[in-house]
GUSE-133994 format. One line per 3 residues: number of its first residue (from 1); their letters; for each residue x negated, y, z negated of C-alpha. Coordinates in steps of 0.2 Angstrom, whole numbers, plus 5000, padded with zeros to 4 digits. Example, Ala and Ser with C-alpha at 12.3 -4.5 7.8 and 13.67 -1.06 7.14 Angstrom:
2
1 = AS = 4938 4978 4961 ~ 4932 4995 4964 .
! end
This chain:
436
1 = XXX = 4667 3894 6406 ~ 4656 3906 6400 ~ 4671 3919 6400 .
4 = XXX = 4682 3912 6389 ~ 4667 3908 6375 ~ 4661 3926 6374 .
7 = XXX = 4677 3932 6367 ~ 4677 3918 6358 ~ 4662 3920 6350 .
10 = XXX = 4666 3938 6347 ~ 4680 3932 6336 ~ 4671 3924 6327 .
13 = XXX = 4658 3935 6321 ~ 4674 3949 6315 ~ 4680 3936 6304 .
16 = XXX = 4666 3932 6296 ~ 4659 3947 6292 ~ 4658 3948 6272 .
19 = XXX = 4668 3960 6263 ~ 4663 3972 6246 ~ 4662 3961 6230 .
22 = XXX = 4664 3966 6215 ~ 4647 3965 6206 ~ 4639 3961 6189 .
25 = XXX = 4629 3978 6180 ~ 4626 3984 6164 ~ 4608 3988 6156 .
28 = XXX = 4597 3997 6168 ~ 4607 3991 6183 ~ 4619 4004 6187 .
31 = XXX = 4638 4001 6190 ~ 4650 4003 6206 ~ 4669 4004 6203 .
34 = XXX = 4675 3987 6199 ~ 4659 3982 6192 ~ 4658 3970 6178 .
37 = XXX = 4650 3976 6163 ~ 4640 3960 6157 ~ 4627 3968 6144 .
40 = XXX = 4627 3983 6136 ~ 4624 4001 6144 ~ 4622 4018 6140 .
43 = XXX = 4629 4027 6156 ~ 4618 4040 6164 ~ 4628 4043 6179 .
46 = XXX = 4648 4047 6183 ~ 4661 4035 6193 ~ 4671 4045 6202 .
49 = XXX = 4685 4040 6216 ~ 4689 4021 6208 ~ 4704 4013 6219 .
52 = XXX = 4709 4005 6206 ~ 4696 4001 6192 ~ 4683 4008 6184 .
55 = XXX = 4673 3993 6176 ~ 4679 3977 6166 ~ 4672 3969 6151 .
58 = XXX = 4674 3952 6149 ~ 4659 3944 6138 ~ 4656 3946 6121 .
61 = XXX = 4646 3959 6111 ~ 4647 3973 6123 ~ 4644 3992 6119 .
64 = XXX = 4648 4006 6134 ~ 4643 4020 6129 ~ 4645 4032 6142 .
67 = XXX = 4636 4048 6137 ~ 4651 4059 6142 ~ 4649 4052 6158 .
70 = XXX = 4665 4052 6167 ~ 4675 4037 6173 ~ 4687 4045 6187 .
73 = XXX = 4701 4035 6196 ~ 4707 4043 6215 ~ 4719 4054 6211 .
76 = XXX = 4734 4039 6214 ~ 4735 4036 6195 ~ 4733 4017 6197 .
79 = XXX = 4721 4003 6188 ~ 4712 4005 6172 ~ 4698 4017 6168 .
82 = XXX = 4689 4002 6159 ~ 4700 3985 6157 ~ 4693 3974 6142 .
85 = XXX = 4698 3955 6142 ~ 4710 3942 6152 ~ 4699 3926 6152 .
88 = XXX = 4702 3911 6144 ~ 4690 3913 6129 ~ 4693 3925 6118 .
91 = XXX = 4683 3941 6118 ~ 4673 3950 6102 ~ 4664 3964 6096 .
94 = XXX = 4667 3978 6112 ~ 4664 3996 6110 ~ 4667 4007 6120 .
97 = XXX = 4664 4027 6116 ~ 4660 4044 6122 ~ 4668 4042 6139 .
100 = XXX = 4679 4053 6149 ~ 4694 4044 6159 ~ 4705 4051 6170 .
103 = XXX = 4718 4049 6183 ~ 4720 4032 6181 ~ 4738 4022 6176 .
106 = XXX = 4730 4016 6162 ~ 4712 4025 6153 ~ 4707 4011 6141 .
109 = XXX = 4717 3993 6146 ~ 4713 3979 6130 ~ 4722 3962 6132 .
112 = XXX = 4726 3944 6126 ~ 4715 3940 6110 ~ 4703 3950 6110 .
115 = XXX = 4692 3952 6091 ~ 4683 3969 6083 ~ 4685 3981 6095 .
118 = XXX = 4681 4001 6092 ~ 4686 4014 6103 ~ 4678 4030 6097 .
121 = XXX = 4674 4048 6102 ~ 4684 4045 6120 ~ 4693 4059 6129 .
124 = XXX = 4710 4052 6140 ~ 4716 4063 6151 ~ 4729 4063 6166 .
127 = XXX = 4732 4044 6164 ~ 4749 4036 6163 ~ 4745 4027 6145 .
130 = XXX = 4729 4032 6136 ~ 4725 4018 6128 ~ 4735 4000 6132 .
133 = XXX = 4731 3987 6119 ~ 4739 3968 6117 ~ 4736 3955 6105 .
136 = XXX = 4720 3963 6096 ~ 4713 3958 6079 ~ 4701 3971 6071 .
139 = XXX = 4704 3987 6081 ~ 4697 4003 6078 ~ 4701 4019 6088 .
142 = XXX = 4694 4034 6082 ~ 4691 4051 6087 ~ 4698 4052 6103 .
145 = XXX = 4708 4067 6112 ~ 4724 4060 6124 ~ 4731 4070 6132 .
148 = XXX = 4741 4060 6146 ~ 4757 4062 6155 ~ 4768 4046 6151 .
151 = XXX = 4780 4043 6164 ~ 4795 4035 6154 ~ 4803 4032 6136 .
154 = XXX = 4791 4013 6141 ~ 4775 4024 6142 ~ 4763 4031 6129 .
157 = XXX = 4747 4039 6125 ~ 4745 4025 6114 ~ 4754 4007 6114 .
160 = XXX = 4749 3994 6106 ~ 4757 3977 6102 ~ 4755 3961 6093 .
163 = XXX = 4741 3971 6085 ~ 4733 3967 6067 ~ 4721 3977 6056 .
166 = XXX = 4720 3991 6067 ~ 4713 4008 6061 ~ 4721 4024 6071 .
169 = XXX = 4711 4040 6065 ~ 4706 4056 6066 ~ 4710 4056 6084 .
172 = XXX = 4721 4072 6093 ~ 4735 4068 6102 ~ 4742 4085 6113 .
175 = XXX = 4757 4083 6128 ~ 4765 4097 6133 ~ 4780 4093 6144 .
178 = XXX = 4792 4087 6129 ~ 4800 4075 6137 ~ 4808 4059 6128 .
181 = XXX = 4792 4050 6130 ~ 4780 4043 6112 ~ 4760 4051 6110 .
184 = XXX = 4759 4033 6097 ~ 4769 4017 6102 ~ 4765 4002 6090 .
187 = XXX = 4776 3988 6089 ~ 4779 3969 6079 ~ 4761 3973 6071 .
190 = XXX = 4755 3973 6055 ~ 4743 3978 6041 ~ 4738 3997 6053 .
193 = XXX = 4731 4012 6046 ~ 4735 4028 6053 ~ 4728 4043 6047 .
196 = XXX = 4720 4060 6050 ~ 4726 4060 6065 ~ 4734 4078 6073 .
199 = XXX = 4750 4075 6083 ~ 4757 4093 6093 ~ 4767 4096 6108 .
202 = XXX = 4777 4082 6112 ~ 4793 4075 6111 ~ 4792 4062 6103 .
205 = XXX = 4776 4055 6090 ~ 4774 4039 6079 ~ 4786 4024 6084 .
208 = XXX = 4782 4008 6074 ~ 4795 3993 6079 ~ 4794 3978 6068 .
211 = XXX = 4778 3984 6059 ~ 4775 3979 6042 ~ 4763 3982 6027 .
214 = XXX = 4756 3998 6035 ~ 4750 4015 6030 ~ 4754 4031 6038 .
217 = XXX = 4745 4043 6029 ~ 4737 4063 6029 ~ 4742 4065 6045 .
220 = XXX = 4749 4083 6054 ~ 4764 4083 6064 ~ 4768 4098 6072 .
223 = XXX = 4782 4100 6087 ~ 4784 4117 6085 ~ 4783 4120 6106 .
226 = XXX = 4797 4111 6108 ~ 4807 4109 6092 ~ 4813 4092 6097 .
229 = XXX = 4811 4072 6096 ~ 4805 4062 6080 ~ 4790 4063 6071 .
232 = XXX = 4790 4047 6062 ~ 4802 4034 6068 ~ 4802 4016 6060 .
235 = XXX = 4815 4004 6067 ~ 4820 3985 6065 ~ 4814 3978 6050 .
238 = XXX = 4799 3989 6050 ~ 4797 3985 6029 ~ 4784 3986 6015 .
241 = XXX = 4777 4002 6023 ~ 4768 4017 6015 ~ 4769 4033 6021 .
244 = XXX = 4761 4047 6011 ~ 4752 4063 6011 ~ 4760 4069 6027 .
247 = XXX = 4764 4087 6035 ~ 4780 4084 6046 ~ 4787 4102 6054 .
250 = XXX = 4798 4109 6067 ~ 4805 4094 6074 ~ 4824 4085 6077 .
253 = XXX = 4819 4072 6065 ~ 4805 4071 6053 ~ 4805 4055 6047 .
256 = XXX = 4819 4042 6055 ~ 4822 4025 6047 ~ 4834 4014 6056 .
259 = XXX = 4838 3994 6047 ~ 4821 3995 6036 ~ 4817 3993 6021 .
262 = XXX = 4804 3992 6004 ~ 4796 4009 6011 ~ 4790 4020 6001 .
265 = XXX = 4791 4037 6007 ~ 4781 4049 5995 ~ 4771 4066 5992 .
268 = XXX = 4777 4074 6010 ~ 4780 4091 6018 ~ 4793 4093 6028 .
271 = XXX = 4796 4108 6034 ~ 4807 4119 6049 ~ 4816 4102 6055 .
274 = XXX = 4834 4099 6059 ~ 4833 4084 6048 ~ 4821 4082 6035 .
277 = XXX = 4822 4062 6034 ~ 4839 4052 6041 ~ 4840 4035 6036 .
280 = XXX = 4853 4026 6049 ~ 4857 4007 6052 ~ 4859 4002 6034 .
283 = XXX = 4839 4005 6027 ~ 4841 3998 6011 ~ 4830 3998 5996 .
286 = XXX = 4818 4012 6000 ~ 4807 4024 5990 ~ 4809 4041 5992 .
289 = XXX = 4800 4054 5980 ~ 4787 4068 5976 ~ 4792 4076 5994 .
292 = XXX = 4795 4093 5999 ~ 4810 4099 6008 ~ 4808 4114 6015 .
295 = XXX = 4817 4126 6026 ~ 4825 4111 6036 ~ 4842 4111 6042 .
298 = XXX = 4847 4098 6032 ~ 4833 4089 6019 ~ 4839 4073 6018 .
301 = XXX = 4854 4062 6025 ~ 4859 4045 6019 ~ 4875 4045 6028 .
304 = XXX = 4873 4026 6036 ~ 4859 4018 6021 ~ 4862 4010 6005 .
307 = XXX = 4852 4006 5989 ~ 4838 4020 5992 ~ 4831 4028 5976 .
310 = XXX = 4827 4047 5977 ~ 4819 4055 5965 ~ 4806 4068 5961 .
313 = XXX = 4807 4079 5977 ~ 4808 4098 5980 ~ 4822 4105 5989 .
316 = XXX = 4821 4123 5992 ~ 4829 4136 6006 ~ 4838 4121 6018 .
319 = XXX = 4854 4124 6023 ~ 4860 4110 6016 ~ 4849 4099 6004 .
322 = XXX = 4858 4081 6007 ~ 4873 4074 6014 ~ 4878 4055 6011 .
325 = XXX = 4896 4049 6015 ~ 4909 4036 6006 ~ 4904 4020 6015 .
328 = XXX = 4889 4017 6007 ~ 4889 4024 5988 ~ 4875 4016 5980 .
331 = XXX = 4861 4028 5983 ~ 4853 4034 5968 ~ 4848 4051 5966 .
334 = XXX = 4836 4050 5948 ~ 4825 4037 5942 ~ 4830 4035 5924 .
337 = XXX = 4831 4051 5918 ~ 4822 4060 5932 ~ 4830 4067 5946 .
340 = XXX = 4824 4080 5958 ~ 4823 4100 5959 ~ 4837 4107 5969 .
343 = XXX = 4836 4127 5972 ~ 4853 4128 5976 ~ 4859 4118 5959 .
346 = XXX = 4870 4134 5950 ~ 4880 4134 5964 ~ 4882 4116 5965 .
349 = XXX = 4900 4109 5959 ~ 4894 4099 5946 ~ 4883 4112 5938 .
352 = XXX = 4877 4112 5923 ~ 4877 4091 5921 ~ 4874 4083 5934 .
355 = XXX = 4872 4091 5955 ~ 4884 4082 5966 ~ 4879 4075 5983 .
358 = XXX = 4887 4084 5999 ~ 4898 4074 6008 ~ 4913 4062 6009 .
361 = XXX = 4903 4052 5995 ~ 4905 4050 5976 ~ 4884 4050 5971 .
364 = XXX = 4877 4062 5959 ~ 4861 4066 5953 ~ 4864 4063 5934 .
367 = XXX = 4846 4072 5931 ~ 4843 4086 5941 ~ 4824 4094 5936 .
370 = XXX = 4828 4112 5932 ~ 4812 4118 5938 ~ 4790 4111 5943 .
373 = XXX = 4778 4114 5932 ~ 4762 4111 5940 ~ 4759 4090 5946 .
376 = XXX = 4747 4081 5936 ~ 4731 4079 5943 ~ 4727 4062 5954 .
379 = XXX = 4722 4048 5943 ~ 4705 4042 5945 ~ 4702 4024 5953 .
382 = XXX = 4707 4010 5942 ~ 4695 4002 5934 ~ 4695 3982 5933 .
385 = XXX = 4689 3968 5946 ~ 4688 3970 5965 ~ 4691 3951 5968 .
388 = XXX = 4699 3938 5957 ~ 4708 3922 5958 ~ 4724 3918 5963 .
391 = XXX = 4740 3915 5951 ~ 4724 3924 5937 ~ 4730 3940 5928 .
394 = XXX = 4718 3955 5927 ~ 4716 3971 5917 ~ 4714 3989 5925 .
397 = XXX = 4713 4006 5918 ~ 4715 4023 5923 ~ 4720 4041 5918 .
400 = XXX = 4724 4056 5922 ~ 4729 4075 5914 ~ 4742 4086 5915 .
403 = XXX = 4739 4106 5916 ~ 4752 4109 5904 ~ 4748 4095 5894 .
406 = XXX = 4764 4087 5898 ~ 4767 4067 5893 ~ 4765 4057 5909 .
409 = XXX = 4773 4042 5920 ~ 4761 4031 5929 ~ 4765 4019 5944 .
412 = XXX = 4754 4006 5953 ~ 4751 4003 5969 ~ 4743 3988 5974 .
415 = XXX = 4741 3992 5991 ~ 4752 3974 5998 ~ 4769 3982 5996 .
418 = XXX = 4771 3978 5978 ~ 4773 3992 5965 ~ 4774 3992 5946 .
421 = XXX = 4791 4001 5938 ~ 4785 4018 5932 ~ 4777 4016 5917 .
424 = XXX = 4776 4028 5902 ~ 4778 4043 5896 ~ 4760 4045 5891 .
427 = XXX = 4749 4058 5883 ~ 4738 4069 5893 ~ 4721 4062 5896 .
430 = XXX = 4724 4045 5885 ~ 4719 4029 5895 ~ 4732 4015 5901 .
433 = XXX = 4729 3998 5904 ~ 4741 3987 5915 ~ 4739 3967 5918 .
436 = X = 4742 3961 5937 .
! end
């Protein structure tokens, strides 16, 4: 009997021997890989060789702040650096900033309603996707340098979806290998901000997919290492957008608009691209104005759009300014009697009265500008109240000068999509007051 329990016994024992759990940490207590972050911490250690996670956050008001401190994966490329979310009640107010994540599939992984979250002053390096994020209200990512490798058109150094009042700023996005892959992902969002930010060597940059109400301003766009991709690409009733102040160079395609509309496209460079801005899938009704068009291939084509108004750009030393064709002939090229500066105009057939679009179209710009004076200067923040009533009308003022003392036309921007008709022409200096 006794020989058949001792290897009984022995069983036994192997079986029951406790396996490696992950544990709690955070504070004072230092973390393992796959440790859960359950108060805050100021990292002042590395984790290095994670399986497959760094740490998860999964309670409410946590900060990781790790020091510069790195988060390392083991070299597989799978996990998350730090994976924020996933419970049944919904998570707020997590930070997490100056840490250093690599070799993971995913750097910074933030899902399913989670509130207020900042991700600032990170550096992403060698993961799959930077920064994953899903289903987020209250986002801020800011200051971070990503520089991944995205492994399909799928992947990017940044996606996010279902995401709303997000902030993107000041944050560097550099991929070298130029293949069809996007540094900024953002899809069927809403009310996001992105601006600041520097965008260079990659294929492709900004794709926003059902995303509305959002501003894409001040920010540098530069594929010069590969002369390839898009820059800004809004598709699928991406509408009521704002997209200003924006230096968009040696690219395929600066800015691409595909079945959008209610954009307004204003006061950006676009310079060295094959296409300035193409405007595909029947955009309709957008705003397109005070932009320079610069050495491009060709600036503008409006070949598949309709209903676009353009007016007030600069087009000088492209191969060919514009091109629209004869399926859709109601683009309009001047805004009452303002149209836009066209270096090649003498040699245009319909010089002197009017500059003919190229193309199988019939359009014309019945007001070409026959040269720039210098712009006027920025008008000064309205004056009038910062909150009201709704259905109540209030009074604002503002002005501005011109340095030649030329009258000016005034447009407001209320900062929800809706803009006044262009209002004026004023005197230089004199106040103006508009109800709303």
């Amino acid at each position: 009997m006794k020989k058949i329990i001792l290897p009984i016994l022995l069983f036994l024992t192997i079986i029951i021997l406790p396996s490696v759990l992950a544990a709690d940490c955070g504070g004072a207590v230092q973390c393992a890989c796959g440790d859960k972050l359950t108060s805050s911490q100021d990292m002042w250690y590395d984790l290095q060789g994670c399986p497959n996670l760094g740490l998860k956050i999964k309670d409410n008001n946590i900060m990781l702040n790790c020091n510069g401190h790195v988060i390392e994966g083991d070299g597989f490329g799978g996990g998350s650096g730090v994976f924020v979310g996933m419970t049944a009640v919904q998570k707020s107010n997590i930070q997490v900033k100056n840490c250093k994540i690599k070799d993971f599939f995913i750097g910074i992984d933030v899902l399913y309603t989670v509130d207020r979250v900042n991700l600032e002053n990170n550096t992403l390096i060698n993961n799959s996707i930077g920064i994953n994020v899903d289903d987020i209200n209250f986002l801020n990512v800011s200051n971070n340098f990503i520089m991944t490798s995205p492994l399909s058109v799928d992947d990017a150094m940044i996606l996010c979806h279902s995401c709303t009042n997000a902030a993107f700023f000041s944050n560097t996005f550099n991929y070298g290998n130029g293949l069809d892959v996007w540094q900024m992902k953002l899809m069927t969002s809403n009310n996001l901000t992105i601006f600041d930010n520097n965008f260079s060597n990659g294929g492709n940059a900004t794709s926003l997919f059902e995303v509305t109400n959002s501003t894409i301003r001040n920010n540098n766009f530069d594929n010069s290492s590969f002369n390839e991709g898009y820059l800004i690409y809004l598709h699928r009733n991406s509408d009521s957008n704002s997209i200003y102040d924006n230096t968009l160079t040696n690219s395929k395609v600066g800015f691409f608009l595909d079945n959008s509309k209610f954009n307004n496209i204003y006061n950006n460079n676009f310079l060295g691209n094959n296409f300035g801005i193409y405007l595909d899938g029947y955009s309709t009704k957008n705003r397109i104005s005070e932009n320079l068009f610069e050495n491009n291939n060709l600036g503008i084509d409006l070949s598949d759009s309709q209903n676009n108004l353009v007016w007030l750009n600069k087009f000088i030393g492209n191969v060919q300014s514009a091109v629209e064709d004869n399926m859709h002939r109601t683009n309009y090229w001047n805004f009452s009697n303002i149209g836009n500066y066209w270096d090649d105009f003498e040699s245009n057939p319909g010089f002197p009265n009017y500059y003919e679009i190229p193309g199988t179209g019939t359009e014309k710009d019945y007001s070409p500008v026959w040269n720039f004076s210098s712009a006027p200067n920025s008008p000064g923040q309205p004056i009038g109240p910062t909150n009201g009533i709704n259905l109540e009308t209030y009074n604002f003022t503002t002005n501005t000068t011109d340095p030649e003392g030329d009258n000016i036309y005034y447009q407001w921007d209320w900062g929800n999509g809706n803009y006044s008709g262009w209002e004026g022409p004023f005197n230089s200096g004199a106040n103006i007051n508009y109800d709303y």
